[in-house]
N, C-alpha and C positions, 0 to 999 in steps of 0.2 A: 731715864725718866720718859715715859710715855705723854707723843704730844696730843693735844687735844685738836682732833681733826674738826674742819669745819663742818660735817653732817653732825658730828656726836650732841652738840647743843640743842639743836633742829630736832634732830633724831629723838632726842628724851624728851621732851615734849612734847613730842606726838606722839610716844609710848604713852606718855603720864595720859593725857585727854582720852587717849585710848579704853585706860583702864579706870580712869573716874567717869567716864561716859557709856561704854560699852558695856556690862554690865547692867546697868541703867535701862541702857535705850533695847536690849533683849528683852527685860519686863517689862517694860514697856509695851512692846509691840506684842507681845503673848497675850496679856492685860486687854491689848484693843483688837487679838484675835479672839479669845474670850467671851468678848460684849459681842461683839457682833456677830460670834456662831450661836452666843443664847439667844439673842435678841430672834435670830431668824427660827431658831428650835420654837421659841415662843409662839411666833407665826405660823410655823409649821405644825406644833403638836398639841400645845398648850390653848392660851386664853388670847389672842391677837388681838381684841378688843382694849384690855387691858393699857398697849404701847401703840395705839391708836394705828394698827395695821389689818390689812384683812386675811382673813383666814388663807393660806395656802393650799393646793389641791393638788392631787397626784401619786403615783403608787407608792406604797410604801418606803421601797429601797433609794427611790427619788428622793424621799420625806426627810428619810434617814441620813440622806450624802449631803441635803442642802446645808447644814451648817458646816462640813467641813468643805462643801466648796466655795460658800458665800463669804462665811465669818471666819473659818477658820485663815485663809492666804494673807489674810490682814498681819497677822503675825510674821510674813515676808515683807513688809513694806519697807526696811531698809538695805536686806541683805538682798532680795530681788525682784524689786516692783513694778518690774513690767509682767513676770511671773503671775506676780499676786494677781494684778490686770486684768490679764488674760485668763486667766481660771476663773476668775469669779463674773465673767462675764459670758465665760462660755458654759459656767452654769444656770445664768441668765436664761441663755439662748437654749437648754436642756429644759427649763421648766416653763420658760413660755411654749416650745414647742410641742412638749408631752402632754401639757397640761392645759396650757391657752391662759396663765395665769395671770394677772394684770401687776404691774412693779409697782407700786405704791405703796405708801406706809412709814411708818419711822423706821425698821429695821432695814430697806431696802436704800431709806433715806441715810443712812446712820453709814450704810456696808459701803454705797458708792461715792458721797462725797469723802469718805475720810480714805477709800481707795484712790480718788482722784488727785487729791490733795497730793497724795505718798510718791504717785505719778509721778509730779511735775517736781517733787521736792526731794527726791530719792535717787531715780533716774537719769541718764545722761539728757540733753535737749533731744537729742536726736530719737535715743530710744522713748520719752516722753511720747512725740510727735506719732511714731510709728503707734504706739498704745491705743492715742486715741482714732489713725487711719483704722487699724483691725478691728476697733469698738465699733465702729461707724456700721458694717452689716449688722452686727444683733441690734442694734438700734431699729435698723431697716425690719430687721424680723419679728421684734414689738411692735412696731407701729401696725403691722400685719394681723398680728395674732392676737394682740392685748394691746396696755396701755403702758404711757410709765410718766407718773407722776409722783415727782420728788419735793418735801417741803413743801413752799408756796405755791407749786401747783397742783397739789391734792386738794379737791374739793367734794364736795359730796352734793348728792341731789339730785332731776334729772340732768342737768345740764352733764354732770357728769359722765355720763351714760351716751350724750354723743359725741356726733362726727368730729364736731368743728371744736368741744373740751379735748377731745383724743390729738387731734389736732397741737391746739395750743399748750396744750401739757407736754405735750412731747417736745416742744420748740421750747417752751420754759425751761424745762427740767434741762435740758442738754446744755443751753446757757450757764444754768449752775452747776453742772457737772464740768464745764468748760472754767468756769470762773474761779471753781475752787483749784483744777488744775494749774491753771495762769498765776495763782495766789502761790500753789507748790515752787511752780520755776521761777517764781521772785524770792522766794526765800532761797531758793537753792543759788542761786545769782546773787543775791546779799552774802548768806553763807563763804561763800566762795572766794568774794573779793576781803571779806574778812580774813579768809585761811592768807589770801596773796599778799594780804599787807603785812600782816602777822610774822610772814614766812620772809618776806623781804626788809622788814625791819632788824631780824634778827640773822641775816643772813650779812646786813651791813655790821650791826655789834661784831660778827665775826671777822668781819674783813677789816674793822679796824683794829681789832682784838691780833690780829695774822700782822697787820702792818707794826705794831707797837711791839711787838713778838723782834719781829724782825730789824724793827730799829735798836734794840738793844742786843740781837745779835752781832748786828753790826760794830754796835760801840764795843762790843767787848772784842770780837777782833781786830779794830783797832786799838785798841788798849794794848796787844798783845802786842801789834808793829811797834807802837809809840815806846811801850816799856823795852823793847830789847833794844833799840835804838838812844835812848836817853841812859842805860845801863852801860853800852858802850861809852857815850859818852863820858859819864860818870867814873869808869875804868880805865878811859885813856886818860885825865883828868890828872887821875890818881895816881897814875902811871907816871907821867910830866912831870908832876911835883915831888914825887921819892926820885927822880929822874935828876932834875934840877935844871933841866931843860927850858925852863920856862919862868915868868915873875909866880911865884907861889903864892903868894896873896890873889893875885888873877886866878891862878888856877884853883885854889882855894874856894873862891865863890863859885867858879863855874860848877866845879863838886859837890857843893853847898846846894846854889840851884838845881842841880839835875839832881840827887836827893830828895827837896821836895818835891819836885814834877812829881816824879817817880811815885811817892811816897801819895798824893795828891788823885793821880792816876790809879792807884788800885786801891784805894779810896771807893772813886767812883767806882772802879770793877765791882766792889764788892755792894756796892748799892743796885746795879745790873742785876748782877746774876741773882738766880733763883734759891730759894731758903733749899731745895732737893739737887741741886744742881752740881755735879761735882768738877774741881775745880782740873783744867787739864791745862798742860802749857806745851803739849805737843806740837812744832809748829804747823803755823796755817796753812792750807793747800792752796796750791796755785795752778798756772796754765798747764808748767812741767809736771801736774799731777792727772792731769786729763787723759793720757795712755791708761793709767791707770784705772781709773774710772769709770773709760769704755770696757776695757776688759771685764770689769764686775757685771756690768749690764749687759754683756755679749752670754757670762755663765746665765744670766737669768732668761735667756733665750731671744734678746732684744738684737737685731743686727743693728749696728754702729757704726758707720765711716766717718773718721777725723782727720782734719785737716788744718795744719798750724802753718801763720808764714809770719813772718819775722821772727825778729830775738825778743824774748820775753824775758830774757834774763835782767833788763835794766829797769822791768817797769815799776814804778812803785808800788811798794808793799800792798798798799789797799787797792788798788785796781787789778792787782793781781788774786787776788781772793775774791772779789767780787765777780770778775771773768769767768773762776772756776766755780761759783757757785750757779752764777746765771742759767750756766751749761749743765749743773747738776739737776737744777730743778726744770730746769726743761726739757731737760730727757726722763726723767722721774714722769713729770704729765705723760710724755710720749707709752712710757711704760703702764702706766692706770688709766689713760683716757684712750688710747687710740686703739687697742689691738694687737694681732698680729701685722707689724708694722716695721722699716727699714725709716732709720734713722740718719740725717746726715751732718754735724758741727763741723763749721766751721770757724776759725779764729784769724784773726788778720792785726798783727801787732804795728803800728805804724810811729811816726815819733809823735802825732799830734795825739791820734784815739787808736781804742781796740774796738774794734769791731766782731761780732760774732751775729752769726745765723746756726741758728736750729730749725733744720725740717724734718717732716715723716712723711711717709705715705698711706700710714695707715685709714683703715674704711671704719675708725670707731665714731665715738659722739663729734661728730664735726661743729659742735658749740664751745666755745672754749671752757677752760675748765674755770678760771672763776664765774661764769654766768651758772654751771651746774653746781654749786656748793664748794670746789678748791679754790684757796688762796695765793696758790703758789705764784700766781702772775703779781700778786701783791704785793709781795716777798722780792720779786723782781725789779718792780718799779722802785720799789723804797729804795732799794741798792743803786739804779740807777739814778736817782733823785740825788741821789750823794756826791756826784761827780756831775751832778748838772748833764747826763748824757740825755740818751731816749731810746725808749721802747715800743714794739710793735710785735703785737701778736694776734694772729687773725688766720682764718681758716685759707686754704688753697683751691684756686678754682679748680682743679682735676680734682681734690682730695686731698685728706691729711692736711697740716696744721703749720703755719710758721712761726718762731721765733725772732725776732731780730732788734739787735741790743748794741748800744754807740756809748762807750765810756769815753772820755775826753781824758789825756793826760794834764794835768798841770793846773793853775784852781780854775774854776766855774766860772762863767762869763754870768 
């Protein structure tokens, strides 16, 4: 059965938004490259009066490019809008300078605020910031050649016609060219912390979805220890009283109760495990399986050194499974988070705990892997939470990443 990693939940949902949105927001943005190449064709070829703009002037082939360089880059405003930007500003700067035309108007009003806006709401901060540093000369080069008044500071009359309206228009206008931009990089800041809550909320659904996963992992390998344990019992039991070795009535109950345990116990098993899940009763692995499991991950190209010191042969059942899983999922990380990397386990079996460290030295994501989307630290703690031990897992100052894990033998203080 295929497990459900923790990007795949994340991951389909960003597909989904992808594809109910995407779609969308390309007609969208075609739509508002559209308006604003006619609007400016209007200006240029048409009736300008009409959308309360002034006639545009200039040679023809100029005539002819202004809407695809004014209206048409609008149609980039999400896939590349500092692009869009900068083309339509440096068409700008082509038609004030050929022609000495003055920027005012709705179509001119219509092209740059909803270009400014795309700016700050499309864009990184950074490249935002740079958009408007580069806009700042043609600015410089209207105020030269023409004028540029947008919205509220188009007026008409003679006031319009001087120094000190050229002036004031131009400081107006750059205000609301500034302000619809400042509007973009709040929604794009809004937007944002929206994606990070979103993203963090269902990143925790997954990590307890990982822990709850793993807690019934757990139960059912001790199910396994408990049931061959209580079996023996049950059989030597059984054995005693065909035997006669023993008061048969005594042993009779003991029979009796290890029966239901038994009986009780895969009970529960069968409330654990999974409706696809098939059922194995191979036994558990443990310390003495860890040669073996280095050698697996040596064919996948991972270099390995392990290092066992005590006898593990006495430890009990579930600390011994839990050792070698600790050790499995921690070289499993090593193997998908870190790189081309050299690995090193170590185990240390004592009579009170087991102790193990897992290092690497690999040069991959030096963040651990549950803060990038894996669980598997998760996975680790629940195991350790069982035996009341502790965990630590944290990046190494040279590089590469450590493990390091304290089961306790005997119960949980």
């Amino acid at each position: 059965m295929r497990m459900a990693w923790p990007g795949d939940t994340f991951g389909g949902m960003q597909a989904v938004g992808r594809l109910a949105g995407g779609d969308l927001g390309v007609i969208a943005d075609a739509g508002l490259g559209i308006a604003g190449a006619g609007l400016i064709a209007v200006a240029a070829w048409g009736w300008p009066r009409l959308i309360g703009s002034e006639s545009i002037a200039g040679p023809w082939w100029l005539l002819a490019l202004l809407p695809l360089l004014l209206g048409g880059p609008l149609a980039l405003r999400r896939r590349a809008p500092l692009v869009m930007w900068l083309t339509i500003w440096a068409g700008i700067a082509l038609l004030c300078l050929l022609a000495s035309n003055s920027v005012r108007g709705l179509a001119f009003t219509f092209v740059l605020f909803a270009a400014a806006y795309s700016l700050g709401a499309h864009a990184s901060f950074r490249r935002a910031v740079a958009g408007l540093v580069l806009a700042a000369p043609v600015v410089a080069v209207i105020s030269g050649k023409g004028d540029l008044a947008l919205a509220l500071s188009h007026q008409s009359g003679p006031l319009a016609v001087s120094h000190q309206f050229d002036k004031a228009a131009i400081a107006l206008s750059s205000v609301q060219l500034l302000a619809f931009w400042l509007a973009g990089v709040l929604v794009r800041g809004r937007r944002r912390a929206v994606s990070l809550v979103t993203r963090s909320a269902a990143l925790q659904r997954q990590a307890e979805q990982a822990a709850a996963a793993e807690r019934a992992r757990i139960a059912r390998e001790l199910h396994d220890i408990i049931a061959h344990h209580l079996s023996v019992v049950v059989l030597h039991a059984a054995g005693a009283r065909a035997a006669g070795g023993a008061d048969p009535q005594t042993l009779a109950e003991i029979e009796q109760s290890g029966r239901q345990a038994l009986t009780e116990t895969r009970r529960l098993f069968g409330v654990l495990r999974g409706p696809d899940e098939e059922t194995d009763r191979a036994p558990q692995p443990g310390i003495g399986e860890l040669p073996a499991l280095a050698d697996s991950l040596r064919a996948t190209g991972l270099e390995v050194s392990l290092s066992i010191d005590g006898d593990h042969a006495a430890l009990p059942p579930g600390v011994n499974v839990s050792a070698y899983r600790i050790v499995q999922e921690a070289l499993t990380n090593v193997l998908k988070h870190a790189g081309p990397a050299r690995a090193e386990v170590t185990v240390g079996c004592a009579d009170s705990a087991v102790t193990i460290e897992v290092t690497d030295d690999g040069p991959g994501n030096p963040v651990p892997p549950a803060l990038t989307g894996g669980q598997g630290l998760a996975g680790m703690r629940e195991r350790v939470a069982v035996f009341g031990g502790e965990l630590r897992a944290e990046p190494r100052p040279g590089g590469g990443f450590t493990v390091t894990a304290r089961l306790p033998i005997g119960e949980p203080t």
